[in-house]
C-alpha positions in Angstrom: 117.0 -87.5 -46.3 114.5 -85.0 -47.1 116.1 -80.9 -46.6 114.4 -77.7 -47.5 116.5 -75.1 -49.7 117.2 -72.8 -47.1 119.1 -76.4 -45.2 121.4 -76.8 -47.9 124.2 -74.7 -47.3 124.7 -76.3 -43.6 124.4 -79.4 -44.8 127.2 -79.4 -46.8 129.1 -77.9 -44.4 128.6 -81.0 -42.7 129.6 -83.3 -45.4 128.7 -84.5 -48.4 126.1 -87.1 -49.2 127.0 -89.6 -52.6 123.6 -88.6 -53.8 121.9 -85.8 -54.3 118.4 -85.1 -56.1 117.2 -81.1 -56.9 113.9 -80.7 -58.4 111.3 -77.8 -58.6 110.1 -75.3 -61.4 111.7 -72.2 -59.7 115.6 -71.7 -61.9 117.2 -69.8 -59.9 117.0 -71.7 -56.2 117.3 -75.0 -58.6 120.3 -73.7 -60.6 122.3 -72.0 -57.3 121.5 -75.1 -54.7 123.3 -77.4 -57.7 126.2 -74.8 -58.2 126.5 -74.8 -54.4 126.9 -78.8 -54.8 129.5 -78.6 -57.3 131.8 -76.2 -55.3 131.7 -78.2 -52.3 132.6 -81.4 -54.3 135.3 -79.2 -56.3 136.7 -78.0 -52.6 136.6 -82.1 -51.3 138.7 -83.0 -55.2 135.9 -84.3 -57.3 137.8 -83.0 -60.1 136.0 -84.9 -63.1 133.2 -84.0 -63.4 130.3 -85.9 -66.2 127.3 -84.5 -67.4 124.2 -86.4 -68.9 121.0 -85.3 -69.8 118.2 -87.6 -70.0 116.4 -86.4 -72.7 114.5 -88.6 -75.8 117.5 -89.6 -77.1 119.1 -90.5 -73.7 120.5 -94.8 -72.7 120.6 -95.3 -69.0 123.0 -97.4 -70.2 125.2 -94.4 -69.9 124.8 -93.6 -66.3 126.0 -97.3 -65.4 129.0 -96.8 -67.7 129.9 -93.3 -66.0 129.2 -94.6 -62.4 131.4 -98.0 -63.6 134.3 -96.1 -65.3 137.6 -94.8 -63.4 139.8 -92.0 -64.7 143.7 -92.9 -65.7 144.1 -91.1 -62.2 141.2 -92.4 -60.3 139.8 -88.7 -59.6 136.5 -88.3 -57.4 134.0 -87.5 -60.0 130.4 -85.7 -60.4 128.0 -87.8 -62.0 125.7 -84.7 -63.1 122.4 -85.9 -64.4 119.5 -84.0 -65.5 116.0 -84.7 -65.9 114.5 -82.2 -68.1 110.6 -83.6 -67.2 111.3 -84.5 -63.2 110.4 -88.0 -64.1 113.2 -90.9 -65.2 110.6 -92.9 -66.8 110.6 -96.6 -66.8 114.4 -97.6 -67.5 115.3 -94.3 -65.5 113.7 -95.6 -62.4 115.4 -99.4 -62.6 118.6 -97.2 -63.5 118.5 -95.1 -60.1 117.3 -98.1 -58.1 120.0 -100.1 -59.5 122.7 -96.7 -58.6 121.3 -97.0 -55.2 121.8 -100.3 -54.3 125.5 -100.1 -54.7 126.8 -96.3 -54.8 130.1 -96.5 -56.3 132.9 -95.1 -54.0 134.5 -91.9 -55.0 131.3 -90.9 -56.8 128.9 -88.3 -56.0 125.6 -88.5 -58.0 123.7 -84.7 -58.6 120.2 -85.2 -60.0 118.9 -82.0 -61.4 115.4 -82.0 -62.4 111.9 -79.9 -63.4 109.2 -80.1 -61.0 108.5 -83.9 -59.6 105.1 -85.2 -59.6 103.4 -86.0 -56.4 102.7 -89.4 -57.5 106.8 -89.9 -58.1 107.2 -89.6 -54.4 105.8 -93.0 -53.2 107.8 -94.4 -56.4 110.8 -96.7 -55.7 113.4 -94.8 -57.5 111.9 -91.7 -55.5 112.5 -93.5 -52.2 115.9 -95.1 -53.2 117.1 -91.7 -53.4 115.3 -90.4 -50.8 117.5 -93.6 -48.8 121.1 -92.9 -50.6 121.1 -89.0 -50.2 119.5 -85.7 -49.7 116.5 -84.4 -51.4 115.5 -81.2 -52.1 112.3 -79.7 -53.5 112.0 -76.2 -54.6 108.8 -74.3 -54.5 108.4 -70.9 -55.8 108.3 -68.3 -52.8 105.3 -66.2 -51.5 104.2 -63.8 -48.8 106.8 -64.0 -45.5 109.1 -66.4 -47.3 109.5 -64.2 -50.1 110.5 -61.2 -48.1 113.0 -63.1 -46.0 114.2 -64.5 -49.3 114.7 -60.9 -51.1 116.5 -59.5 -47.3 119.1 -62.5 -47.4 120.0 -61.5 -51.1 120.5 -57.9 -50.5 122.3 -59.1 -47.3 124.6 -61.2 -49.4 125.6 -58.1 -51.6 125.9 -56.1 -48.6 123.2 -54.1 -48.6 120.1 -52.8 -45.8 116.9 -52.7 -46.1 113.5 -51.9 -44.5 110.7 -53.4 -44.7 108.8 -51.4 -46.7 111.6 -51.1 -49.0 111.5 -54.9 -49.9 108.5 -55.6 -49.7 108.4 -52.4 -53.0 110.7 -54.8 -54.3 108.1 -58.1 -53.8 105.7 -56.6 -55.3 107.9 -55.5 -58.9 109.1 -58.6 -59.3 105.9 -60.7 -58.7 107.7 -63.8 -57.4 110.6 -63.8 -60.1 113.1 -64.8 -58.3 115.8 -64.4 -61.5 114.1 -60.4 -61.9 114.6 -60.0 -58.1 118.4 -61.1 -58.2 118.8 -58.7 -61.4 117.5 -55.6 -59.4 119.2 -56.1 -56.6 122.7 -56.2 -59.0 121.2 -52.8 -60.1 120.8 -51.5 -56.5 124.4 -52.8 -55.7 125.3 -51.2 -59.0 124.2 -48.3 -58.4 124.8 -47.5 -54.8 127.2 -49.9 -53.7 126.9 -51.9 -50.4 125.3 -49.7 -47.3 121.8 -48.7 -46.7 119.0 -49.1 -49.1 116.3 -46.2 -48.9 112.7 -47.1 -49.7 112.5 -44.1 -52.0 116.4 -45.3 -53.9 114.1 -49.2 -54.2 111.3 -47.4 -55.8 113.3 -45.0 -58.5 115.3 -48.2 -59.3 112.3 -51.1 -59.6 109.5 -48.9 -59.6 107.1 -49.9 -62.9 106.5 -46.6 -64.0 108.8 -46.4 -67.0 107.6 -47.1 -70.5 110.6 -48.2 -71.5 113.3 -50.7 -69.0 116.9 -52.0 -69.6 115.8 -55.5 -70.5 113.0 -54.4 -73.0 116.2 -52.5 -74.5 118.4 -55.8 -74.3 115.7 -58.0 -76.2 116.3 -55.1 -79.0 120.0 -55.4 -78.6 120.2 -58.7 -78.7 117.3 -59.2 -81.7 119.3 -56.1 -83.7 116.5 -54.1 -84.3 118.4 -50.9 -84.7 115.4 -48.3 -84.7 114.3 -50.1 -81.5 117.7 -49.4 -79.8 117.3 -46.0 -80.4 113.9 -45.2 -79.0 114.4 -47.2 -76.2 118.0 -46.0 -75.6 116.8 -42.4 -75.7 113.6 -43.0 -73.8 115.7 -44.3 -70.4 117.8 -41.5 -70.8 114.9 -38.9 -70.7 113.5 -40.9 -67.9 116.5 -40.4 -65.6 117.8 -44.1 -65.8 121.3 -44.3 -64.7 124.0 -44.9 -67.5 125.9 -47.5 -65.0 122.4 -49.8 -64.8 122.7 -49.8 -69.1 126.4 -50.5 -69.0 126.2 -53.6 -66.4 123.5 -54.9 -68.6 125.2 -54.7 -71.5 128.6 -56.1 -70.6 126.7 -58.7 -68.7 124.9 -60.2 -71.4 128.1 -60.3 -73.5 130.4 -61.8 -71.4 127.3 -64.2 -71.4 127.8 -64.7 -74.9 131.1 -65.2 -74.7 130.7 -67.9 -72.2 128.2 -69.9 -74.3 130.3 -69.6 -77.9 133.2 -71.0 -75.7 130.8 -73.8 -74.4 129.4 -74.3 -77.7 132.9 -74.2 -79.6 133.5 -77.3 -77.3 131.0 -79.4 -78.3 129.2 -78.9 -75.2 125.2 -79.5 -75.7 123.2 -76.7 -77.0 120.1 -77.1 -74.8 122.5 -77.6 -71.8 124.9 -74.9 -72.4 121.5 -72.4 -72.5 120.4 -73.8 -69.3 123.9 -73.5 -67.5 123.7 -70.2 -68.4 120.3 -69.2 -67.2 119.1 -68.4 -70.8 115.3 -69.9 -70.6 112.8 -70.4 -73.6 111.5 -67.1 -74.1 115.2 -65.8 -74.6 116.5 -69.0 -76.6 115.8 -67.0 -79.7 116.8 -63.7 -78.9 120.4 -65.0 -77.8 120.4 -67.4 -80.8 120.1 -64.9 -83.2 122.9 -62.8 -81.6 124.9 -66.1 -81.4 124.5 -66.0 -85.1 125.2 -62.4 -85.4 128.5 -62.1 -83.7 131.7 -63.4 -83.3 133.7 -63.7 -80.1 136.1 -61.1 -81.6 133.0 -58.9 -81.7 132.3 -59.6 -78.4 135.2 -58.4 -77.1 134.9 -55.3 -79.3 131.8 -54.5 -76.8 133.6 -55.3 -73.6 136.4 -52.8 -74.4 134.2 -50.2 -76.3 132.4 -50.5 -72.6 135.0 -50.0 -71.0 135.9 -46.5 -72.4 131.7 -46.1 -71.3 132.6 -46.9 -68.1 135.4 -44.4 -67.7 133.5 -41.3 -68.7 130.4 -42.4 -66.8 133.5 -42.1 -63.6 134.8 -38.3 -65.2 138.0 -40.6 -66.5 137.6 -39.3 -69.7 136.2 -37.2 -71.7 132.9 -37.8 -74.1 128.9 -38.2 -73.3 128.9 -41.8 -71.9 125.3 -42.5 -73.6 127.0 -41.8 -76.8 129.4 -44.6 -76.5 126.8 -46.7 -74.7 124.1 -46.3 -78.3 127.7 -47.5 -79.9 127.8 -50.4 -77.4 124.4 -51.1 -78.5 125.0 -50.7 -81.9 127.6 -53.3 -82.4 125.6 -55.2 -81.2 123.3 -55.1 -84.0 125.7 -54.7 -86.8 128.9 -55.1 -85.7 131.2 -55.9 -88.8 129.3 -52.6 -90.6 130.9 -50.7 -87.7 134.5 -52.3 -87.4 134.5 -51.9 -91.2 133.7 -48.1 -91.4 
């Protein structure tokens, strides 16, 4: 059964089907239409969950064992499988054809994949699928679909709009679907659920400032100290507000703090990156942090931002953008700093 992204959500209202098949070059749609998935099977008790990733190295061999295998406690279990090029190649197609033919019972099978060839469609592992469960392709959004997209966010975080206010916001983020959800934080950061002006979308999105808070998190995360500064100093002379530094600052650490956990688990690099919505052109900026700081640092930053947070509320005393330039700081040499 073929669905469109915005059909999801009903659907598994409905019911779940055993199989389910995500593809499309656009992360965030792909990433939050898989989460959804998860949570329903979580709410139904598919409580085991497996994950394999069908890269080079990968055996289909694997995904019969998984479907095959039974926990001590015969749990429902995910089966969650991800195809890194939107193709399963030849022993990836008999693999899913075989899967098809006889769905194990208590199984539910989520396919995650890049963009699928138009060729794959009229394939048999396509259609087997296509036959067994739902299907969903994800396109990046334009024009009328992109608005309605950008409104149902805001709506979701409780805030009001006018046209002309999102479509300010359509045009900043340029079909970014990840920028768009990280502005719309900011605007729910900043003015809390209500009413959205045009003129409060334009001073938060506009692209009229030299310097932004995620051309200051590439130097937080990267350490480059003199960086930090200029930049630092440069949003506050432009008028950016100290709450829009702090969320982006505790977010991206509680971020690492996720992904050392994962990591410290044996979890898969590659996998634990994607999970966490960190894509190529970031790998190396959060590796190097990685490789910078320790989870005790981490949580150094958390609470140092949380004394931020209370003066930027009048809950104590001090210049909040001093302690945020601190927050930054341990970020880029953080055992100079706890050893001083």
């Amino acid at each position: 059964m073929r669905l469109k992204p915005d059909q999801i959500a009903a659907a598994l209202k409905k019911g779940l089907a055993p199989v389910y098949f995500i593809s499309g070059d656009e992360p965030l749609q792909l990433g939050e239409m898989a989460d959804a998935v998860r949570a329903t099977a979580r709410a139904a008790g598919y409580d085991t969950r497996e994950v394999l990733v069908a890269d080079a190295g990968f055996s289909w061999h694997q995904l019969t064992e998984s479907a095959g295998s039974l926990s001590i406690f015969a749990d429902k279990k995910i089966i969650d499988l991800r195809l890194p090029t939107g193709t399963p190649g030849t022993e990836g197609a008999k693999a899913l054809v075989a899967y098809c033919e006889r769905v194990p019972e208590d199984t539910l099978l989520l396919i995650t994949a890049a963009k699928t060839a138009s060729a794959s469609l009229k394939s048999r592992w396509f259609q087997a699928l296509d036959k067994a469960g739902c299907i969903v392709q994800v396109w990046p959004l334009d024009g009328q679909d992109l608005l309605r997209w950008l409104q149902q966010r805001m709506e979701r975080r409780g805030l009001k709009a006018e046209t002309a206010g999102i479509k300010i916001l359509a045009s900043r983020i340029e079909g970014n679907l990840l920028a768009a959800a990280q502005e719309i934080e900011k605007l729910y950061v900043l003015y809390g659920t209500g009413d959205i002006s045009q003129q409060q979308i334009f001073d938060v999105v506009a692209d009229s400032s030299r310097f932004d808070v995620f051309k200051l998190m590439d130097s937080v995360l990267s350490g480059r100290v003199g960086r930090i500064l200029k930049i630092l100093s440069g949003l506050q002379a432009e008028g950016v507000a100290a709450p829009v530094v702090l969320w982006a600052l505790t977010r991206d650490a509680r971020v690492l703090i996720k992904i050392k956990q994962a990591l410290s688990a044996g979890q898969n690099r590659a996998l634990v990156f994607k999970n966490n919505q960190i894509w190529a052109q970031r790998q190396q900026l959060v590796g190097d942090a990685l490789n910078r700081l320790g989870e005790p640092d981490l949580c150094n930053i958390l609470v140092l931002s949380a004394k931020a947070d209370r003066q930027i509320k009048g809950r104590q005393q001090g210049d909040p953008w001093e302690t945020l330039l601190a927050v930054c700081l341990m970020f880029a040499i953080p055992r100079q700093l706890m050893g001083s």
